[in-house]
C-alpha positions as a Markdown table, in Angstrom:
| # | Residue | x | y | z |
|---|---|---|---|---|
| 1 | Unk | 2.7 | 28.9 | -43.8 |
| 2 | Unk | 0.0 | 26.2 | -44.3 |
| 3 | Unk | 0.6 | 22.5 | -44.9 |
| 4 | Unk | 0.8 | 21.5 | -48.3 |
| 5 | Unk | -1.0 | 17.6 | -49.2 |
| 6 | Unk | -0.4 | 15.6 | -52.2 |
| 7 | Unk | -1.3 | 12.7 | -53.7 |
| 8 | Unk | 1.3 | 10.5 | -55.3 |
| 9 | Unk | 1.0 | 7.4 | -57.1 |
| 10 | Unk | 3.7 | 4.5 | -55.2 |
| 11 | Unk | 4.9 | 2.0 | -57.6 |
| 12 | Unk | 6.5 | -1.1 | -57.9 |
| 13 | Unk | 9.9 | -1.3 | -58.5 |
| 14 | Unk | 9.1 | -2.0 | -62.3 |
| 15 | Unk | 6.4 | 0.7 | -62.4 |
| 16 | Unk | 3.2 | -1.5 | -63.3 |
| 17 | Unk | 1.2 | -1.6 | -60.1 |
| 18 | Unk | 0.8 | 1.3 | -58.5 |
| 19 | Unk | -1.5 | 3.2 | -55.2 |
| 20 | Unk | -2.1 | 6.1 | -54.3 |
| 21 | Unk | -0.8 | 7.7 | -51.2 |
| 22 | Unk | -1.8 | 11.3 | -49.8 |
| 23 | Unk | 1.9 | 12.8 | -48.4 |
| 24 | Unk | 2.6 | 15.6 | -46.5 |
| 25 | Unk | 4.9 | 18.0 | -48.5 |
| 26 | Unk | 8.4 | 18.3 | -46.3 |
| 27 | Unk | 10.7 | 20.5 | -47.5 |
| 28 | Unk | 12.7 | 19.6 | -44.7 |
| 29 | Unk | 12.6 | 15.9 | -45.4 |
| 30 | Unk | 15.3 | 14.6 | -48.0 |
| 31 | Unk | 13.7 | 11.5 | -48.9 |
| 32 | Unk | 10.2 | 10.5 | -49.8 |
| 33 | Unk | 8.6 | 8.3 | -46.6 |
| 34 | Unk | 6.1 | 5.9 | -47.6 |
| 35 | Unk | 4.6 | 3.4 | -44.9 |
| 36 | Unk | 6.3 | -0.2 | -44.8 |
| 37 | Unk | 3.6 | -1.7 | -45.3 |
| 38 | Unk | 3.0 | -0.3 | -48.5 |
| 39 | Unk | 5.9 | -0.9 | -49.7 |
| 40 | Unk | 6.0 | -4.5 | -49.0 |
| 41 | Unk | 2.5 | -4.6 | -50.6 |
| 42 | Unk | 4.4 | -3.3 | -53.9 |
| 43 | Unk | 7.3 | -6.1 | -53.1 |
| 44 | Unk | 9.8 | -2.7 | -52.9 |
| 45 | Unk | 12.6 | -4.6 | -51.2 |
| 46 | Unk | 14.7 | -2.9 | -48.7 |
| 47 | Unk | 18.0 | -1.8 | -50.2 |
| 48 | Unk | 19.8 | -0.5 | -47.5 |
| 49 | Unk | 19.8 | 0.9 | -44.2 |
| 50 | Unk | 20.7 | 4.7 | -43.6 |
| 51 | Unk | 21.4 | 6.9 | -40.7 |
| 52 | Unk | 18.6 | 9.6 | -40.1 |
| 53 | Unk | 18.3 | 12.2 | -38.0 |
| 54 | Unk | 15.4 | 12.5 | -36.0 |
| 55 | Unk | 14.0 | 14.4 | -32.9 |
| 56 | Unk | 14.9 | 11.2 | -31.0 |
| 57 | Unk | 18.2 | 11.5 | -32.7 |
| 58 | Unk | 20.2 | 9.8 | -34.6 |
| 59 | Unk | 18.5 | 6.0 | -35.9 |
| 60 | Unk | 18.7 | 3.5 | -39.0 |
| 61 | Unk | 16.1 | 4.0 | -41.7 |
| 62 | Unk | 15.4 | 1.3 | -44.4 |
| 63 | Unk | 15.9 | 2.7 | -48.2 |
| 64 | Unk | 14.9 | 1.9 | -51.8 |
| 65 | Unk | 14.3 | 3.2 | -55.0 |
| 66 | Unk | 10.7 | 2.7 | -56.7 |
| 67 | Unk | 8.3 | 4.3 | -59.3 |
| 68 | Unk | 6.3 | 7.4 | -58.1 |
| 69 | Unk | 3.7 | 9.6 | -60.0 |
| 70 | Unk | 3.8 | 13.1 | -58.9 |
| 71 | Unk | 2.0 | 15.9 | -61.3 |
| 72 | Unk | 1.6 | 13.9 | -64.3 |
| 73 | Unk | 5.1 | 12.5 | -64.3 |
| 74 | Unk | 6.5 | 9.0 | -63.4 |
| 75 | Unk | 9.9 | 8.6 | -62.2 |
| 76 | Unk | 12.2 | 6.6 | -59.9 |
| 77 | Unk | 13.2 | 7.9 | -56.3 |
| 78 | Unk | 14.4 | 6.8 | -52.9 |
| 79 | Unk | 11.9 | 6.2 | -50.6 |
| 80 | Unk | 12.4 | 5.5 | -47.0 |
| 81 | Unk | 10.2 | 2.5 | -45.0 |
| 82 | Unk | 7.9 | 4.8 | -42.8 |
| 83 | Unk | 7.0 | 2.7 | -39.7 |
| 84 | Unk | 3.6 | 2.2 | -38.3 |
| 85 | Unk | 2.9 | 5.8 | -37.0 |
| 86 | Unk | 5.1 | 8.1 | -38.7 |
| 87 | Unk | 3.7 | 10.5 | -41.8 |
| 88 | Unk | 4.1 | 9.7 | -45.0 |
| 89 | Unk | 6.3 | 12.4 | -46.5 |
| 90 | Unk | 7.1 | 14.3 | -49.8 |
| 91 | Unk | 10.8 | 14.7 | -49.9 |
| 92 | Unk | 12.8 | 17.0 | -51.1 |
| 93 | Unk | 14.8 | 14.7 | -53.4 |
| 94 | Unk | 11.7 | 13.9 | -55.2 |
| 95 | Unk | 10.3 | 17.7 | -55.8 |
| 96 | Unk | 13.4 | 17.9 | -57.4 |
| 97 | Unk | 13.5 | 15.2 | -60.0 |
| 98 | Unk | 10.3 | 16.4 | -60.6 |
| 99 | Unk | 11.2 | 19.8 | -61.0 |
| 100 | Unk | 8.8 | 21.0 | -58.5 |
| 101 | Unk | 8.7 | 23.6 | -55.5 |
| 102 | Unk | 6.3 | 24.4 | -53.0 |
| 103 | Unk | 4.3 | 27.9 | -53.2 |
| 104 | Unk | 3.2 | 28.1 | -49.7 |
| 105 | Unk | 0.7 | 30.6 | -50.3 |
| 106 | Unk | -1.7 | 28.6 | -53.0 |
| 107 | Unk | -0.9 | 25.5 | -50.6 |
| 108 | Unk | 0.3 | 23.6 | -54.0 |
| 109 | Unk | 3.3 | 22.6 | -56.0 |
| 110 | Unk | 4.3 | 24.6 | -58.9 |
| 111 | Unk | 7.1 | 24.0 | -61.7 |
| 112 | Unk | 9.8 | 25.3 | -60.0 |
| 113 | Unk | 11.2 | 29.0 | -61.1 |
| 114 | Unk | 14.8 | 27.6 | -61.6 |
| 115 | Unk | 16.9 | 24.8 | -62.2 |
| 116 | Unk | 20.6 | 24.6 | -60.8 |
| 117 | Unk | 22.8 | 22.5 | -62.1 |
């Protein structure tokens, strides 16, 4: 399996100003990472502090919810404050408010097959 690219739109937390990001799809990933930078560019303030897990194990991870376009369609989503280094991710939260899912093959997202509710 190859590794699927996007590029997202990362918004403000009103969803006026926006930049675009290319993110590594990460169906292992819950949340969208975006750098902190970024984010602080956008004013996205930190809204809390989560535990992740990680390979070094278990650390705190900033989180907020801003604007993102994906595929023609703007929503809100938690994000998580990527730090100087680590990739910018597509999370799964996000492919799923979008409705998307990853076909692996055409390295691209497609509408996914099936909701579940």
């Amino acid at each position: 399996m190859g590794t699927v690219k996007v590029t997202i739109g990362v918004g403000d937390p009103q969803g006026r100003l926006f930049e675009d990001l290319e993110v590594t799809v990460d169906t292992g990933s819950t949340y969208t990472a975006v750098p902190r930078g970024l984010l602080q560019r956008l004013g996205v303030p930190v809204q809390r502090s989560l535990p992740s897990e990680t390979a070094d194990g278990i650390v705190p991870v900033d989180v907020a919810h801003t604007t993102i376009k994906l595929e023609g369609l703007e929503f809100p989503t938690p994000v998580i404050f990527a730090e100087e280094g680590e990739p910018s991710l597509l999370g799964v939260v996000s492919l799923e408010q979008a409705a998307l899912a990853v076909d692996p093959v055409a390295g691209r997202l497609v509408p996914a097959n099936l909701l579940r509710f």
